[in-house]
C-alpha positions in Angstrom: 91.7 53.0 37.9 90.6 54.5 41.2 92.6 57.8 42.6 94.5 55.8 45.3 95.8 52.7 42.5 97.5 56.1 40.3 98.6 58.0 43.7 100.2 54.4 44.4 101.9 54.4 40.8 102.9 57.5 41.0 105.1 57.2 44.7 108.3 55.9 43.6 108.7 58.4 40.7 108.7 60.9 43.4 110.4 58.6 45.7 112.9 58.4 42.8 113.7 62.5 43.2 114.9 62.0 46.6 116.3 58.7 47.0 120.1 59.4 48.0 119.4 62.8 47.8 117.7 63.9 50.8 121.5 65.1 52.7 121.0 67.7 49.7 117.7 68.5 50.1 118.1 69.1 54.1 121.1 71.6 53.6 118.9 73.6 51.0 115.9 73.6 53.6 118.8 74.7 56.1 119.7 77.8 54.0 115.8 78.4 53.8 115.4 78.5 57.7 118.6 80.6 57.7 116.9 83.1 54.9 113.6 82.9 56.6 115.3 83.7 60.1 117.1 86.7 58.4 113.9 88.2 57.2 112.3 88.2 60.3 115.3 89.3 62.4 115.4 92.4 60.0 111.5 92.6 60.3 112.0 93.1 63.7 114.9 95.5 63.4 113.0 98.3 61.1 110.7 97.8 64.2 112.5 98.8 66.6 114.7 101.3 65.0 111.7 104.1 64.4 110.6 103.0 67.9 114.1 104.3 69.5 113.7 107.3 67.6 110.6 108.0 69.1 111.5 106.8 72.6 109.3 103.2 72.5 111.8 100.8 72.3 113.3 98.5 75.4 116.6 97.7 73.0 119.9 99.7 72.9 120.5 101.0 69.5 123.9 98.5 70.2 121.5 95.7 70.9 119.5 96.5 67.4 123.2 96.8 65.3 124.0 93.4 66.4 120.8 91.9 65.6 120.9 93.4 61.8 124.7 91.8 61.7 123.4 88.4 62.6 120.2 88.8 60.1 123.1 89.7 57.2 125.4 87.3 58.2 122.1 84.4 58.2 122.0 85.4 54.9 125.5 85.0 54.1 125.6 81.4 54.5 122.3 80.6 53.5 123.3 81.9 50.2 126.6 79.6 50.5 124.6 76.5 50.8 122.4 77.3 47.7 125.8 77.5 46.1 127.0 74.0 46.9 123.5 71.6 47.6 120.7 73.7 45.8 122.1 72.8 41.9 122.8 69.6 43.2 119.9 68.5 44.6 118.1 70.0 41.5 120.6 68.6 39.1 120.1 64.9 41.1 116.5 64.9 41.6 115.8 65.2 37.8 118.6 62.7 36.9 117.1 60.1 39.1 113.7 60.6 38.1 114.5 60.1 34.0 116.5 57.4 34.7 114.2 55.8 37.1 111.2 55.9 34.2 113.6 55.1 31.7 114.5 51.6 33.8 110.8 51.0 33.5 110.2 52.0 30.0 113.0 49.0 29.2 110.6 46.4 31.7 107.8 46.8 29.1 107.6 43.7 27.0 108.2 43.2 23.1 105.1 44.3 21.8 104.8 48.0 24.0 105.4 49.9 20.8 103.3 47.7 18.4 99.9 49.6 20.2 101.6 52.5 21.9 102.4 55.7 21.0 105.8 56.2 21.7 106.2 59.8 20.9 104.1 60.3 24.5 107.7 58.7 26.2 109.3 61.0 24.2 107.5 63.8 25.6 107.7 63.1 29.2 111.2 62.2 29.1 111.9 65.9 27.7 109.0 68.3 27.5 107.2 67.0 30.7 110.5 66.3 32.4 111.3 70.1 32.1 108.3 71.3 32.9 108.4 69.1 36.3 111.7 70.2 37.2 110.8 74.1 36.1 107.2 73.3 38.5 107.8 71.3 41.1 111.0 70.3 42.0 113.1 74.0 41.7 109.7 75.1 43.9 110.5 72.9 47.0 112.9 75.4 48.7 111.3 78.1 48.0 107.9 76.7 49.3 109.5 75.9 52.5 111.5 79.5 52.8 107.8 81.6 52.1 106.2 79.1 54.1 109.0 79.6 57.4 108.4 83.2 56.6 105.4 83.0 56.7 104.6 81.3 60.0 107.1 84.0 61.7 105.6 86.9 60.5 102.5 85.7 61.5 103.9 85.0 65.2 105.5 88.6 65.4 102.1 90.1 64.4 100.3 88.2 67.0 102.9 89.3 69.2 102.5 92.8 68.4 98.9 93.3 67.7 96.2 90.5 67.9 93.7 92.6 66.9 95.4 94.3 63.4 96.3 90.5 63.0 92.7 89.3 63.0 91.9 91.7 60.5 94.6 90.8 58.3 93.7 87.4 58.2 90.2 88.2 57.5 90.8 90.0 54.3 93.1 87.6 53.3 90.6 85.1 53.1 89.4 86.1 49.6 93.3 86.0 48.1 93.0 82.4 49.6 89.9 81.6 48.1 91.3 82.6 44.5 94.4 80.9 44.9 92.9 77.4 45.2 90.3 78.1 42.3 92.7 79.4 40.0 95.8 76.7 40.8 93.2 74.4 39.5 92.4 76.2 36.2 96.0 75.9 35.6 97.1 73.2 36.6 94.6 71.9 33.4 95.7 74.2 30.8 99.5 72.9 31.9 98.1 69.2 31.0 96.7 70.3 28.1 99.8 71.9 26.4 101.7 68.2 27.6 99.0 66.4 25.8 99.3 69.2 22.7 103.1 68.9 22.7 103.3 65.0 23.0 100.5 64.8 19.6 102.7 67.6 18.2 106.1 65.5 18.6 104.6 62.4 17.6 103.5 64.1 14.3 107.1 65.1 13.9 108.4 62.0 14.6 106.4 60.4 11.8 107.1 62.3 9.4 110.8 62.0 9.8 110.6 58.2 9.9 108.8 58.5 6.5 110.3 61.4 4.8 110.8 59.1 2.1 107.5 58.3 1.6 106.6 62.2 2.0 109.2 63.4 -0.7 108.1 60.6 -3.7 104.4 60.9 -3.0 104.8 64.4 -3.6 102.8 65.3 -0.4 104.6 67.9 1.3 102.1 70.5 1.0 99.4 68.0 3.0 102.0 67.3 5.7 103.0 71.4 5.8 99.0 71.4 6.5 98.9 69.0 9.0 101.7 70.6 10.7 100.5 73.9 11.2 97.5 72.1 12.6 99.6 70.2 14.7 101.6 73.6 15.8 98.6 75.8 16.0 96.9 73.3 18.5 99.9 73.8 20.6 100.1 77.6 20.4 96.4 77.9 21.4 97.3 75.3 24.8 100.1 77.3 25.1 97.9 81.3 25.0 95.1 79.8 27.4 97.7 78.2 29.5 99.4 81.8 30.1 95.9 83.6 29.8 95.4 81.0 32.9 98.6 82.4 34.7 98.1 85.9 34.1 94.8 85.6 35.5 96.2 84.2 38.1 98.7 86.6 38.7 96.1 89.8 38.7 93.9 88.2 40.7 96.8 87.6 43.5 98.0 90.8 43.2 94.8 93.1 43.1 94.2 91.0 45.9 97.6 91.8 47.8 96.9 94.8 47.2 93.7 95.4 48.4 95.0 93.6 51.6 98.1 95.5 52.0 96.2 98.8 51.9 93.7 97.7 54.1 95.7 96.7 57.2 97.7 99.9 56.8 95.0 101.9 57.1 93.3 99.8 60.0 96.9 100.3 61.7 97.0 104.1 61.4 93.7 104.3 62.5 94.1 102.3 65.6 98.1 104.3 65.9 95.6 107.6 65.8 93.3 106.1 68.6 96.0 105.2 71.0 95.4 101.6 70.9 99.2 101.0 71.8 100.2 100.9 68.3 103.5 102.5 67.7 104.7 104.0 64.4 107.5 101.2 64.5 104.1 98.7 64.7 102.7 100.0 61.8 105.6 99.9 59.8 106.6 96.8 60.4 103.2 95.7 60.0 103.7 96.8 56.1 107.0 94.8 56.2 105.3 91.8 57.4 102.5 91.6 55.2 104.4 91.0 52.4 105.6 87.9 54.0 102.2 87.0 54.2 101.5 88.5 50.9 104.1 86.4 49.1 103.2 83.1 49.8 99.4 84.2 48.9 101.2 85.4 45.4 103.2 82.3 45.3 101.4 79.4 46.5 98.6 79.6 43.5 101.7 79.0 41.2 103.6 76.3 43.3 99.9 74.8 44.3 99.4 75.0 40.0 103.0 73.3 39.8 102.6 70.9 42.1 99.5 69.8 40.4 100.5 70.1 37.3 103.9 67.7 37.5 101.4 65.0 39.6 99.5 65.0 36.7 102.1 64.7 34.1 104.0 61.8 37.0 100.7 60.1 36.5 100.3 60.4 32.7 103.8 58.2 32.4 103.2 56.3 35.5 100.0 55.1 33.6 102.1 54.7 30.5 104.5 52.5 32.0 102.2 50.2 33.9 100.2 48.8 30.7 102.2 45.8 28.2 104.9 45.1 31.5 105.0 41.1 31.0 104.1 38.7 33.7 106.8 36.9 35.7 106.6 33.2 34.7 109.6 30.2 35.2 113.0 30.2 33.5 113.5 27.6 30.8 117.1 26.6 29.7 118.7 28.8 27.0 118.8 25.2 24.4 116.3 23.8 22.5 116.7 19.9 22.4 113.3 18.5 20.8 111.5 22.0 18.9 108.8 23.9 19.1 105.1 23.1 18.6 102.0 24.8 18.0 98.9 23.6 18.6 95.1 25.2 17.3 96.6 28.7 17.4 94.0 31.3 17.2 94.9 35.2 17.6 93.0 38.3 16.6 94.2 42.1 16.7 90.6 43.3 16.9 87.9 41.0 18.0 86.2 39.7 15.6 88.8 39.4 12.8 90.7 36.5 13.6 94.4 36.7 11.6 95.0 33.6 12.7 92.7 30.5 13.0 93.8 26.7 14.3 96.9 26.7 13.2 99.0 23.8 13.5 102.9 23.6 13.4 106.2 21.9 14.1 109.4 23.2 14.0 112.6 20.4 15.2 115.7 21.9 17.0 118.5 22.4 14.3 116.1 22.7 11.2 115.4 25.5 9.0 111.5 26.0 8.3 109.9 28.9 5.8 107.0 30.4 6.4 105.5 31.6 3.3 102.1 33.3 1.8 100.5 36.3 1.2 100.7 39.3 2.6 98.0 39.2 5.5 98.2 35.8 5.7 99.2 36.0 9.6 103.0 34.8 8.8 104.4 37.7 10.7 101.9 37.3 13.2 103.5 33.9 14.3 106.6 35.0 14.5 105.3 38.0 17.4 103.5 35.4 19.2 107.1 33.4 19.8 108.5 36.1 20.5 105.9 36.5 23.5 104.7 39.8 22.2 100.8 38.5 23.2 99.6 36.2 25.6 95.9 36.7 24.3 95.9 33.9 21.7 93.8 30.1 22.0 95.9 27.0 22.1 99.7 26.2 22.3 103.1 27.5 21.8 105.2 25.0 23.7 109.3 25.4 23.5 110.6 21.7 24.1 106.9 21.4 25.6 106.6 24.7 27.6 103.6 26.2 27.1 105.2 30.0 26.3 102.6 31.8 28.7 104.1 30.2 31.4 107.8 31.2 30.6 109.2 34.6 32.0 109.8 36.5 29.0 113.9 37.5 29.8 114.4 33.4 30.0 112.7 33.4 27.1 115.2 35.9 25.0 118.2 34.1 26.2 116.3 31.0 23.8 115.3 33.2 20.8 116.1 36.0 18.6 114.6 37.8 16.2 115.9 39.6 13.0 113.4 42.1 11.3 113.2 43.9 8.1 113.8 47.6 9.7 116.9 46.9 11.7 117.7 49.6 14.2 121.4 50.4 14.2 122.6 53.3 16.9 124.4 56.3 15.8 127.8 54.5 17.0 130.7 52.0 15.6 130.0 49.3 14.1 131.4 47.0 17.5 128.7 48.6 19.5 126.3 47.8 17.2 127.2 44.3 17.0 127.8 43.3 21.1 124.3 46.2 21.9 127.5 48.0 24.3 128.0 45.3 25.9 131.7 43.6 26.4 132.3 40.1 25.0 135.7 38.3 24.1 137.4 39.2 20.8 137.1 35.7 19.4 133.3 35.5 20.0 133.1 39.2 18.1 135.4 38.0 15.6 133.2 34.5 14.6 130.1 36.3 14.8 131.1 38.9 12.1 132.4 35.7 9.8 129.4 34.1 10.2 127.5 36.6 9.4 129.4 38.3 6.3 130.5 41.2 8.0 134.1 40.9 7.7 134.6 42.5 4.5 133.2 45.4 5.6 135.3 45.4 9.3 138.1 45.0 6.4 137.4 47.9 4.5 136.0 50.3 7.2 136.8 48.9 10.4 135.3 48.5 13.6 135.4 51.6 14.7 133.2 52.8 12.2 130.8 55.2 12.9 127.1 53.7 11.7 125.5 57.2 11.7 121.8 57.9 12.6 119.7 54.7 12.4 122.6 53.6 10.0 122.8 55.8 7.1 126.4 54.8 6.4 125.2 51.1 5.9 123.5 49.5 3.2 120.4 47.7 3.4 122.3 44.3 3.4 125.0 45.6 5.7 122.3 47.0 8.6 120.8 43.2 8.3 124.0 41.1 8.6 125.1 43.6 11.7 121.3 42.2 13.1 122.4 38.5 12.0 126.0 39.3 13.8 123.8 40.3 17.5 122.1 37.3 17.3 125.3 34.9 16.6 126.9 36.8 19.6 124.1 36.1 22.1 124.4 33.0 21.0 120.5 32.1 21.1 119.7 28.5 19.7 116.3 30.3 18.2 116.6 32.3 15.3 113.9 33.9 13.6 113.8 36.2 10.4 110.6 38.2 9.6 111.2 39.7 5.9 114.4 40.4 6.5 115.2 40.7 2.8 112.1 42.7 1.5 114.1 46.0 1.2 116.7 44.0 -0.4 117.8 43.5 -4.4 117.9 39.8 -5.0 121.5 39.5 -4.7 121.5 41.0 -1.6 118.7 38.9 -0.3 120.5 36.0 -1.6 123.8 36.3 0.6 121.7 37.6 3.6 119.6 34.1 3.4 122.0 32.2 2.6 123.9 33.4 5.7 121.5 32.5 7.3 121.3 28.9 6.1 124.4 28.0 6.7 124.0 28.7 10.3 124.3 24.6 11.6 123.3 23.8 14.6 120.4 26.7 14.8 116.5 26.1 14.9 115.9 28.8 12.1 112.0 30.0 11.2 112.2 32.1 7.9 109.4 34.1 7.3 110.3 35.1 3.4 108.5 37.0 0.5 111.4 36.1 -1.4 110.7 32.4 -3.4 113.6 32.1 -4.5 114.1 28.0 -5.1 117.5 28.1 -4.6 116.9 29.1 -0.8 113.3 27.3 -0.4 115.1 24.0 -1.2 117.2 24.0 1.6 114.6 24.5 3.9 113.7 21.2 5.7 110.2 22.5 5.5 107.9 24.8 3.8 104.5 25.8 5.8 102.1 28.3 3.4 99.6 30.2 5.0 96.3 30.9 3.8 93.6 33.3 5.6 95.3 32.4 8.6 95.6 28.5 8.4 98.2 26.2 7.3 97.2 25.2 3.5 100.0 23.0 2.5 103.2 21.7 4.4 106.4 20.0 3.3 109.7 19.9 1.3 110.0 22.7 -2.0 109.9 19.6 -4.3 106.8 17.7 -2.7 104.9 21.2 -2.6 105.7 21.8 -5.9 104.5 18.0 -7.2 101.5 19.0 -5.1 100.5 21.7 -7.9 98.6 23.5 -5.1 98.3 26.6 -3.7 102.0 27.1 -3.0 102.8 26.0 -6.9 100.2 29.1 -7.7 102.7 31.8 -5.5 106.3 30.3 -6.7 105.0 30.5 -10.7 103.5 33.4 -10.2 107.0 35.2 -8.7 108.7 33.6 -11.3 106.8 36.2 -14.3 
């Protein structure tokens, strides 16, 4: 992606820190005009004040009170509109901005997470987000203030000595010169501590999903090794990134320094030479070079900031733009005739096909099982209704719309999906069922029927609190709250990818026989459960083989067969 494509991604995050916020962000530049104009004003007043003494100065000492008064009183209420815009301009900016890429994380389609790594959202929603706001955004004012400041004191030493100006400039050239070099080095490190941090959360957030796994495999002492790997690699970004600013920091101020001496003594020496330059000039010469000074200080860090928070704008940007669907038509939320597939061929990696000419027909209002062994591509199918790839060879037509063409948020008001994990938020059991959104008490009321949930509203009631990814559940309770979402959206299209596997067989047995008793539904079971009682019920079994159709048809004329699918249901049996 060329330079101009990623500055082009990256414009409405930034546009996003200042939509409806630029009223705030012009009263904070107010206050730094107001704090720049008070510097000066006092500047000018230790000018003249020396140059009274000594009988050099035009201005009444009444003349010089009143300027300092104005210079405080500048400051006075540039120091009140900090109070009341500056927070809130911050405090906006970095709202708008997370919830801006948050909007655009939801636009990515079904399958985002399947190939991405979602702890790097993670990071630059928190670490990244922080580091922007700490970088760039609480910088703006100030850059504008040392920048006003800057500009002015330059004009006042033009207007006082062109010559100790020109000089001042010279040697400042070097300062200048190190500023640019070094913002660079740091605005890398600064990427390379995001890129540390994200690996580093990601790590974390692994671990926690699979504690289980950790604690009965016994493997805590590999995964305390991998995590001070993890850590270490982030303390070592983090050392070179602030070797990088100290660096940074000596090198402005020796060369400060090395300026601010310098034009002193150039001023004295041109004081001692009568070259017109008063000792109220050469004070205020001193004054006024740290106004020049600071932005020379300051610049290589808001120059590194600025850098650094572009950088970390495009990393998400970047992010956001891969897996967004493609627009396509709308298609009516019913299925009247079913759904057809057609030589469907798909591969994860080319070269390994998963799935390979695979024929199928599913009729609105039956209930179809999809069974096989594991790898067999059962799952697979499922994705691919569910849109989550549009790389695959031949058809998937609902009702004869080929899916590729069908705009994927038509095509979740047709189907939805219920999956072994079930995700239930860390609030009540209502919210969990209607997702936070609001629907009529009798629609709530049928969906948890339906779906076997009222004995626990009974015992526990709505208002119960799930707790973190449902802890307070049960494995059969988190899957019937999954079955409850779908009733309520009310989707013709249901589809159930292992729901059960976690499940005992009793369980599994009430969860899929829930499910079968949902009339009027176009149902597509993918089970590893053969459990005859549910497989006869089915108005059609399909096993899968190596990624093709072997055998199709009713439990009983598979099992007459004495084929391949007779093999898996004796074998289960044992």
């Amino acid at each position: 992606m060329t330079k101009q494509e990623i500055k082009a991604l990256r414009r409405p995050f930034l546009k996003a820190l200042f939509r409806q916020n630029k009223f705030n962000l012009f009263m904070t530049l107010i206050a730094s005009a107001l704090n720049a104009a008070m510097a000066l004003l006092i500047s000018w007043v230790i000018k003249e004040i020396p140059d009274l003494i000594a009988g050099d100065s035009p201005y009444s000492f009444q003349t010089i009170w009143i300027a300092a008064l104005c210079g405080l009183g500048m400051g006075l209420l540039a120091g009140l509109l900090d109070m009341r815009f500056l927070s809130e301009f911050r405090a906006k900016a970095m709202r708008q901005y997370r919830e801006y890429a948050f909007d655009q994380l939801l636009k990515k389609g079904i399958q985002a997470f399947s190939g991405e790594n979602s702890a790097l959202y993670l990071s630059a929603l928190s670490n990244d987000g922080n580091t922007i706001e700490r970088d760039f955004v609480a910088n703006l004012q100030s850059a504008v203030q040392i920048t006003l400041t800057f500009f002015g004191a330059l004009a006042l030493m033009l207007w006082y000595s062109p010559l100790l100006t020109a000089i001042a400039i010279g040697l400042s050239l070097l300062p200048l010169a190190a500023s640019i070099v070094l913002g660079n080095k740091s605005a890398k490190a600064e990427k390379e501590v995001s890129d540390q941090k994200e690996s580093y959360t990601g790590m974390q957030k692994d671990v926690l999903t699979g504690f289980a796994e950790v604690k009965s495999a016994k493997a805590e002492a590999n995964i305390e090794r991998q995590h001070r790997g993890e850590n270490s690699a982030v303390a070592a970004a983090v050392k070179k990134r602030e070797r990088v600013k100290a660096l940074t920091a000596t090198a402005s101020g020796l060369s400060g320094g090395t300026l601010q001496i310098g034009v002193f003594i150039v001023a004295a020496l041109l004081a001692l030479s009568g070259k017109h330059i008063t000792a109220g000039t050469a004070i205020v010469f001193v004054q006024l070079l740290n106004y020049i000074l600071n932005p020379m200080e300051a610049f290589p860090t808001y120059y590194a900031g600025a850098k650094t928070a572009f950088k970390l704008i495009d990393k998400l940007a970047l992010a956001l733009h891969q897996n967004v669907p493609d627009e396509g038509g709308a298609i009516p939320p019913q299925l009247n005739e079913g759904i057809s597939i057609r030589e469907l061929s798909f591969s994860y990696e080319e070269g390994k096909p998963v799935l390979n000419g695979v024929d199928l027909d599913f009729r609105a209002g039956g209930c179809y099982a999809l069974v096989g062994a594991s790898g067999s591509g059962k799952s697979t199918i499922l994705n691919l209704l569910m849109a989550a790839s549009k790389d695959y060879q031949g058809e998937i037509c609902y009702d004869g719309k080929e899916l590729k063409t069908v705009a994927p948020s038509s095509l979740y008001d047709l189907v939805s999906i219920i999956q072994q994990n079930v995700f239930v938020f860390n609030s009540t059991i209502r919210d969990n069922i209607t997702m936070f959104s609001d629907f009529p008490k009798e629609e709530v009321d049928r969906a948890v029927r339906l779906s076997g949930l009222k004995k626990l509203i009974e015992e526990k009631g709505e208002d119960y609190l799930c707790g973190e990814n449902g802890a307070g559940l049960s494995g059969g309770e988190r899957q019937r709250v999954s079955i409850a979402r779908a009733l309520l959206r009310k989707t013709p299209v249901l589809l159930v990818d292992e729901a059960t596997a976690s499940l005992d067989a009793e369980t599994s047995f009430e969860v899929l026989d829930a499910i079968l008793k949902l009339d009027g539904y176009t149902r597509v079971i993918v089970t590893h459960d053969l459990d005859e009682n549910i497989l006869r019920r089915c108005t059609a079994l399909f096993t899968l083989k190596n990624g093709k159709v072997s055998e199709q048809g009713t439990f009983d004329a598979l099992m007459d067969r004495k084929g391949y699918f007779y093999s898996l249901f004796t074998v289960s049996q044992r």
